[in-house]
DODRENNU-270035 format. One record per residue (C-alpha): residue in one letter; chain; x, y, z. Coordinates in nm, 2 decimals. Example, Ala and Ser with C-alpha at 12.3 -4.5 7.8 and 13.67 -1.06 7.14 Angstrom:
+---+---+--------+--------+--------+
| r | c |     c1 |     c2 |     c3 |
+---+---+--------+--------+--------+
| A | A |   1.23 |  -0.45 |   0.78 |
| S | A |   1.37 |  -0.11 |   0.71 |
+---+---+--------+--------+--------+
END
This chain:
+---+---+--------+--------+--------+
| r | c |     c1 |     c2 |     c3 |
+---+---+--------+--------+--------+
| X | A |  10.93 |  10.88 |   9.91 |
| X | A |  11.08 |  11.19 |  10.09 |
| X | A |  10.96 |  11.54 |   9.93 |
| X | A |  11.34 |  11.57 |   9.80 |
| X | A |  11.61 |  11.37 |   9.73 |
| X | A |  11.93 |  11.56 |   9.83 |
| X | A |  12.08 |  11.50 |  10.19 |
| X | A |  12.38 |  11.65 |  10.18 |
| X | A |  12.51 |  11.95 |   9.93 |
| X | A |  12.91 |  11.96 |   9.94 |
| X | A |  12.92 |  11.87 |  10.25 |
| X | A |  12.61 |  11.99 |  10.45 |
| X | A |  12.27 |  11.91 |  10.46 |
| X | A |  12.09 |  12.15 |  10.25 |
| X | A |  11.88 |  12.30 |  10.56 |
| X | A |  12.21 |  12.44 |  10.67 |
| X | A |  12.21 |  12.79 |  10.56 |
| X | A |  12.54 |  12.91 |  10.80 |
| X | A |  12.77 |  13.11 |  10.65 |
| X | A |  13.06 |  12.84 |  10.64 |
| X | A |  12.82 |  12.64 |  10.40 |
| X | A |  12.72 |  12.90 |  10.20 |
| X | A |  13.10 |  12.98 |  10.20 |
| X | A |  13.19 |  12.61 |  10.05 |
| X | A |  12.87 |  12.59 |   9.90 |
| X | A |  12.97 |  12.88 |   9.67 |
| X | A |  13.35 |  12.81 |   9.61 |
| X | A |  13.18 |  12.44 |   9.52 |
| X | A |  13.48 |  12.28 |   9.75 |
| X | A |  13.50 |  11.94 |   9.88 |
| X | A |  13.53 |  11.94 |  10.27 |
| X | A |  13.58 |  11.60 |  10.26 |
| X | A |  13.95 |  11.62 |  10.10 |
| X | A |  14.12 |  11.87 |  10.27 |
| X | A |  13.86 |  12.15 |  10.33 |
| X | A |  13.98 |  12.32 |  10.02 |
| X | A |  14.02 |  12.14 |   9.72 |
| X | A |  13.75 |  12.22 |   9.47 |
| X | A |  13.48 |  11.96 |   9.41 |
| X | A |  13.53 |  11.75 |   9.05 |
| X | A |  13.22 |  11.52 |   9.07 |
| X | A |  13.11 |  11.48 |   8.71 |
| X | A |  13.20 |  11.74 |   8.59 |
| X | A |  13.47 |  11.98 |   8.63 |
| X | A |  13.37 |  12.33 |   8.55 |
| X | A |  13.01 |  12.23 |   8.71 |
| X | A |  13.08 |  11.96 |   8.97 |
| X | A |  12.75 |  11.79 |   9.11 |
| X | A |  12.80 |  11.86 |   9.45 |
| X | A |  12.58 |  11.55 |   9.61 |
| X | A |  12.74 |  11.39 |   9.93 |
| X | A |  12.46 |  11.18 |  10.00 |
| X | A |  12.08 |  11.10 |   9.91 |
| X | A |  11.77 |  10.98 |  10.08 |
| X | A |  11.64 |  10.64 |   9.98 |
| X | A |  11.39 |  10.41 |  10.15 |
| X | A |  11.41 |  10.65 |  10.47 |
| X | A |  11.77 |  10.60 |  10.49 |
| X | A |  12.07 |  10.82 |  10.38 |
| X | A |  12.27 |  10.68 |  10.14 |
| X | A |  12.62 |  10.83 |  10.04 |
| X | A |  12.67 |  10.88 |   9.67 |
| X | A |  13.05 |  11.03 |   9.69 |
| X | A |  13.37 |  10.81 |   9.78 |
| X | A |  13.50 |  11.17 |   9.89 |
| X | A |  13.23 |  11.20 |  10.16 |
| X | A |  13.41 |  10.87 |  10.31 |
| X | A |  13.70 |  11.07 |  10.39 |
| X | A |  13.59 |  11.28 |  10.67 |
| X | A |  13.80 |  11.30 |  10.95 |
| X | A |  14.04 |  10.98 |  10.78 |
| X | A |  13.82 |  10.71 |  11.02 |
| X | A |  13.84 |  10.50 |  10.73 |
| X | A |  14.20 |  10.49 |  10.68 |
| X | A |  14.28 |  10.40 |  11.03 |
| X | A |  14.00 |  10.14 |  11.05 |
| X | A |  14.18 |  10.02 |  10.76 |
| X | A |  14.51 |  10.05 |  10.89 |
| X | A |  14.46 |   9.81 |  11.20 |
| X | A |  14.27 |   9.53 |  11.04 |
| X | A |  14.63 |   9.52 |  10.77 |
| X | A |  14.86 |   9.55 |  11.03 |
| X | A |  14.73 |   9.61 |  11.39 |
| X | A |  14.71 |   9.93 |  11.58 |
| X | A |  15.08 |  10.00 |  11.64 |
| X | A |  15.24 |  10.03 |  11.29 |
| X | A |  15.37 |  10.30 |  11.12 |
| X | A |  15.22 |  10.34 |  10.81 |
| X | A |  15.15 |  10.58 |  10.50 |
| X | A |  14.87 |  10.62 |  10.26 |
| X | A |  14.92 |  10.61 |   9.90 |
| X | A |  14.59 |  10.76 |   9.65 |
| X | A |  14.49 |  10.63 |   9.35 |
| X | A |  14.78 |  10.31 |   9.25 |
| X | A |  14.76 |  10.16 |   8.97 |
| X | A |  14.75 |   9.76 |   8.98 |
| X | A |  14.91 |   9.61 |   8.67 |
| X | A |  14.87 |   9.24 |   8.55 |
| X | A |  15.22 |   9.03 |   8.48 |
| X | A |  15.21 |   9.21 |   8.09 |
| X | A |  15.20 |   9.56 |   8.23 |
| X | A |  14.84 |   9.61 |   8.14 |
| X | A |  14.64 |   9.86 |   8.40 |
| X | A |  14.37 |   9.67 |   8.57 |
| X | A |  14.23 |   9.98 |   8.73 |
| X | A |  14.33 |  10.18 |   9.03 |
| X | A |  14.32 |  10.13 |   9.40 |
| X | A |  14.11 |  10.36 |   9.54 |
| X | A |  14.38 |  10.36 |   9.86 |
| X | A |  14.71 |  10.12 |   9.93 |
| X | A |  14.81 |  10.15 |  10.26 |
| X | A |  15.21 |  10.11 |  10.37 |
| X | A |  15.34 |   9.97 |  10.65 |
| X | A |  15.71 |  10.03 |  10.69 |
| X | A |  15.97 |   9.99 |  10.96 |
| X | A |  16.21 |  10.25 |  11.13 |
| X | A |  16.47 |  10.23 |  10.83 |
| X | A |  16.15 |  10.29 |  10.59 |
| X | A |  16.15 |   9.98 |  10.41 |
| X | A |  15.84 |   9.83 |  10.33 |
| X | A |  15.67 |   9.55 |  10.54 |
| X | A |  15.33 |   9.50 |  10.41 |
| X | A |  15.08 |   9.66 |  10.24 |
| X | A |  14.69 |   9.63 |  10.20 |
| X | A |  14.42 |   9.81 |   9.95 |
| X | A |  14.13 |  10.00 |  10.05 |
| X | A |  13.79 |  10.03 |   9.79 |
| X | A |  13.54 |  10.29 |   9.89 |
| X | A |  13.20 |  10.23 |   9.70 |
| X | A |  12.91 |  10.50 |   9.67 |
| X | A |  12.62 |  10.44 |   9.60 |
| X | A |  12.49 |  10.49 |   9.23 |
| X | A |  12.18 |  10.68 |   9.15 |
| X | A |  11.87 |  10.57 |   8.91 |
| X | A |  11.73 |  10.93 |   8.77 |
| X | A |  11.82 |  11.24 |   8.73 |
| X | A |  12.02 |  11.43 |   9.05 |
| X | A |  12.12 |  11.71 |   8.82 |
| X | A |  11.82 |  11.85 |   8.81 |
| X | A |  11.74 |  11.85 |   9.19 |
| X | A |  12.09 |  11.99 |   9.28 |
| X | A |  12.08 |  12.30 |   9.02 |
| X | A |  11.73 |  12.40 |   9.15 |
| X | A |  11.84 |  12.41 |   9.45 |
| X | A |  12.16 |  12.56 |   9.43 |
| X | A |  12.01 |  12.84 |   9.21 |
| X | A |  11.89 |  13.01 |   9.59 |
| X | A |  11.96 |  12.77 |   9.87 |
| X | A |  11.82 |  13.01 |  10.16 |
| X | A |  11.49 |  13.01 |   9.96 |
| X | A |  11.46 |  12.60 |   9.87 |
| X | A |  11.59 |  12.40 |  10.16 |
| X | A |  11.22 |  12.28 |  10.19 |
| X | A |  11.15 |  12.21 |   9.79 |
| X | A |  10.91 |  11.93 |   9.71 |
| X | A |  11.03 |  11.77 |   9.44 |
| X | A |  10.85 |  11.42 |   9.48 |
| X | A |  10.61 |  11.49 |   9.17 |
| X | A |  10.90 |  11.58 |   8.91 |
| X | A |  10.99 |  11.33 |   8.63 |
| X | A |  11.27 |  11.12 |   8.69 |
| X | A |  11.32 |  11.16 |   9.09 |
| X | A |  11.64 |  11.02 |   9.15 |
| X | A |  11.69 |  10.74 |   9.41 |
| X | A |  11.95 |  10.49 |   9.53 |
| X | A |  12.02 |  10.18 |   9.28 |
| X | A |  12.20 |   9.98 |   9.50 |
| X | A |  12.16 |   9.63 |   9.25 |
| X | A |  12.36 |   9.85 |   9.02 |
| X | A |  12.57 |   9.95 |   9.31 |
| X | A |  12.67 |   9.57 |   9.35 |
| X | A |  12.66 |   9.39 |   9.04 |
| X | A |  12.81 |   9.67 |   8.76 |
| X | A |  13.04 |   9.84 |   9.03 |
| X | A |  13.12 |   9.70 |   9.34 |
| X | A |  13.20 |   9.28 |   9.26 |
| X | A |  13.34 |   9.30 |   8.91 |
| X | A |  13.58 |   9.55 |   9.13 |
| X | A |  13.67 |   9.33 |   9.41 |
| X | A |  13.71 |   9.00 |   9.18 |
| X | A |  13.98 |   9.14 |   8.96 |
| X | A |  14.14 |   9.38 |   9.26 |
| X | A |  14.10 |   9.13 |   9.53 |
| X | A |  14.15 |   8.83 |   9.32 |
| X | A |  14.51 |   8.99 |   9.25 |
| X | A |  14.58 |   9.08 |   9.64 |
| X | A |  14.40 |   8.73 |   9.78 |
| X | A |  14.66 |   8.56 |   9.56 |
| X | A |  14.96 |   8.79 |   9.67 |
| X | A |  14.82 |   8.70 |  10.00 |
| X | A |  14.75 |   9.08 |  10.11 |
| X | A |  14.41 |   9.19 |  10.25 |
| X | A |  14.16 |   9.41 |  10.12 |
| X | A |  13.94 |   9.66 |  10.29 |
| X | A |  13.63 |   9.82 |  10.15 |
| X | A |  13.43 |  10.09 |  10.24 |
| X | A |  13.06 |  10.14 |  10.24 |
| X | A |  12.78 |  10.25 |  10.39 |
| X | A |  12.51 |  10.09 |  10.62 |
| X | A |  12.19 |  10.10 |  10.40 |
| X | A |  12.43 |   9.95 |  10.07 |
| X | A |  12.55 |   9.68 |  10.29 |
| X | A |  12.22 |   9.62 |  10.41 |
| X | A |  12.13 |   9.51 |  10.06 |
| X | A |  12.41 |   9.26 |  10.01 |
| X | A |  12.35 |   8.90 |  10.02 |
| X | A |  12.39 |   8.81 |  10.45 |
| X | A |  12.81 |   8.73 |  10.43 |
| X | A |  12.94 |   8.45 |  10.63 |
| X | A |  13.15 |   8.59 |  10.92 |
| X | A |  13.51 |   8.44 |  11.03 |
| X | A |  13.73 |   8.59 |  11.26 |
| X | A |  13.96 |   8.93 |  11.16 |
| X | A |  14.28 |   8.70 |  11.18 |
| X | A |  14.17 |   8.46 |  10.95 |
| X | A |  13.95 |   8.72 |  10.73 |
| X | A |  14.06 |   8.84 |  10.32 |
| X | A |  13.79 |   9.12 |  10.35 |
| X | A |  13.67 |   9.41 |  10.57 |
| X | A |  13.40 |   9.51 |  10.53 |
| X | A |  13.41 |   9.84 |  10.70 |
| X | A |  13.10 |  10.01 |  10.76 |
| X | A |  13.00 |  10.38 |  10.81 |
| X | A |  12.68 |  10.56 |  10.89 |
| X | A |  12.61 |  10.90 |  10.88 |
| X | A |  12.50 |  11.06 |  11.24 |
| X | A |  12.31 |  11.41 |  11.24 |
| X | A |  12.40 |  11.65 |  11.51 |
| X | A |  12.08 |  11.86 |  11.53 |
| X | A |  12.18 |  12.16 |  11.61 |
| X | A |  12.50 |  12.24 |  11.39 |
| X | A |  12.32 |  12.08 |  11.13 |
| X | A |  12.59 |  11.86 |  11.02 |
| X | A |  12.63 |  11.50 |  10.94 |
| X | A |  12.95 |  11.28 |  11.10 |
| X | A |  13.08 |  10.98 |  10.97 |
| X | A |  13.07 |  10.69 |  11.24 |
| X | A |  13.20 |  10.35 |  11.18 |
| X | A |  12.86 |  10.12 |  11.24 |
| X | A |  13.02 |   9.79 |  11.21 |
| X | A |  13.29 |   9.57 |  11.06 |
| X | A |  13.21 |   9.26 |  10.91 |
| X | A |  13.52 |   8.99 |  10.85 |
| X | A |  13.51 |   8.78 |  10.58 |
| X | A |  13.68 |   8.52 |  10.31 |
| X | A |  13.74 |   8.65 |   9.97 |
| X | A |  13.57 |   8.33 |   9.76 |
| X | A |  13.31 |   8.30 |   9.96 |
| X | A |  13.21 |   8.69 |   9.97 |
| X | A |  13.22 |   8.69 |   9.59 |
| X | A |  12.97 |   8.38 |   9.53 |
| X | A |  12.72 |   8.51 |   9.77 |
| X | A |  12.67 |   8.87 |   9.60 |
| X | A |  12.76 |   8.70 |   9.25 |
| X | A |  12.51 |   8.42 |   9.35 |
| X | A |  12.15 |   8.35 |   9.23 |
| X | A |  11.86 |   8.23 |   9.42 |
| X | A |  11.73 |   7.94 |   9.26 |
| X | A |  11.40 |   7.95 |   9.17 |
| X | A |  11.14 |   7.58 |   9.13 |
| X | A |  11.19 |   7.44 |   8.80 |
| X | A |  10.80 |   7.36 |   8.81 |
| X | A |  10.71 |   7.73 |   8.79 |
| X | A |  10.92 |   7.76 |   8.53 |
| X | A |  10.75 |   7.50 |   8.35 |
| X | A |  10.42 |   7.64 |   8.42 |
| X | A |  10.53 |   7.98 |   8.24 |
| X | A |  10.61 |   7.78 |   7.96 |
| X | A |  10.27 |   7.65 |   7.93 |
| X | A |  10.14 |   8.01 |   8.02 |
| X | A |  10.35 |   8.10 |   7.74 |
| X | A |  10.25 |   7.83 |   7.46 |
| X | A |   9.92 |   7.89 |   7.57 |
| X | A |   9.65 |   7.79 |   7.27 |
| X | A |   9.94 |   7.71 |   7.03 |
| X | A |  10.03 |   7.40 |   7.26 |
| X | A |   9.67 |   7.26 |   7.18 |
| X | A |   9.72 |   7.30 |   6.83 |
| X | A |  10.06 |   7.10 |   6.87 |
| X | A |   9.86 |   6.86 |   7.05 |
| X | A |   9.54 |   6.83 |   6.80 |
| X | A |   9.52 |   6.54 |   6.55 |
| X | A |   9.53 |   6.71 |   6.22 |
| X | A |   9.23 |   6.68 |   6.02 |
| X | A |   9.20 |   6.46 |   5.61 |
+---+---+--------+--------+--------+
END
């Protein structure tokens, strides 16, 4: 377990002490938008300004917003839905209606393709999924943002409720009941989905059969976070992209590994334990 759990603190790791992070750090800003918009993670008047957090020796990004650094996401988007050449636009936050009106939730990003008259030739929906967090973060982030220059090396492994990546939660409560409503609605208007993640979430996902991009419902497009040592700031890079079919995806990380019916019969027995010899006893005049 690292000494602390924060990585990153609106926008920069907390060892960065420059006077451009203190300056976002104390207008609570999210770089990540468009270098000015304030931060509105949780809470509005007192947003929780943690990008990502260290898990397992691994950085794991907590924020959709931290996605959107320098729009890499958008384009990798972009040319898996319509290839590298197309005009395009991206439209935040669209609400995806059933056939009786009723909201089934927004898309996180729908992305336009259009020809030279501006009509509408396609369109494709991009998720972004953080990572949710098992403990308290709070706590962490308002020690340290109480006097940054004095706690970038805080030990905080020994306090109660040290927070940590839950990526099950991450999958099961968040991620697939997402992608069977969204994409079940865009697989059968035939139009692709993209989603967004990082390498240590996908890493935990059940291993996804691979097909080819043009035959492919999903992409998974996946981001890492590479440190420049010496500015002391972290870069989105796209690690990999991983092409797959939209059933099959949603039956491997919805699926269950069997376990042997015979153990489960022997915890029965474990269970019963001396009531199964009484059962078994013959009863006595």
């Amino acid at each position: 377990m690292a000494r602390q759990p924060l990585c990153e603190v609106f926008g920069y790791p907390i060892d960065n002490v420059s006077p451009e992070a203190a300056k976002v750090r104390t207008a609570r800003v999210c770089p990540f938008s468009d270098g000015s918009s304030p931060c509105r993670k949780d809470k509005v008047r007192s947003p929780l300004g943690v990008c990502s957090v260290y898990g397992s020796g691994q950085v794991a990004i907590t924020c959709p917003s931290r996605f959107k650094q320098n729009s890499i996401i958008v384009r990798d988007a972009a040319s898996f839905f319509f290839g590298p050449q197309a005009q395009y636009a991206c439209l935040r936050e669209v609400k995806l209606r059933d056939k009786n009106g009723k909201c089934k939730g927004n898309i996180d990003m729908v992305l336009v393709s259009f020809d030279a008259q501006g009509e509408i030739r396609d369109f494709g929906a991009l998720e972004i999924q953080g990572v949710y967090i098992s403990g308290n973060v709070r706590m962490p982030f308002e020690y340290y943002m109480a006097n940054p220059q004095a706690r970038t090396a805080m030990d905080w492994s020994k306090e109660p409720n040290y927070p940590k990546p839950d990526y099950l939660s991450s999958s099961r409560k968040r991620l697939a009941p997402q992608l069977l409503v969204k994409g079940g609605i865009f697989k059968a208007w035939a139009k692709r989905i993209a989603v967004a993640i990082d390498k240590s979430f996908f890493s935990t996902l059940p291993t996804l059969e691979k097909v080819d991009p043009a035959s492919a419902d999903i992409a998974w497009l996946v981001y890492d976070l590479k440190l420049d040592s010496e500015k002391k700031i972290y870069t989105l890079v796209n690690h990999e992209i991983v092409y797959t079919k939209f059933s099959e995806s949603m039956e491997k990380i919805y699926g269950l590994e069997l376990g042997d019916v015979s153990d489960f019969v022997k915890e029965l027995k474990k269970k019963m334990g001396n009531s199964l010899a009484a059962h078994l006893s013959p009863k006595r005049d």
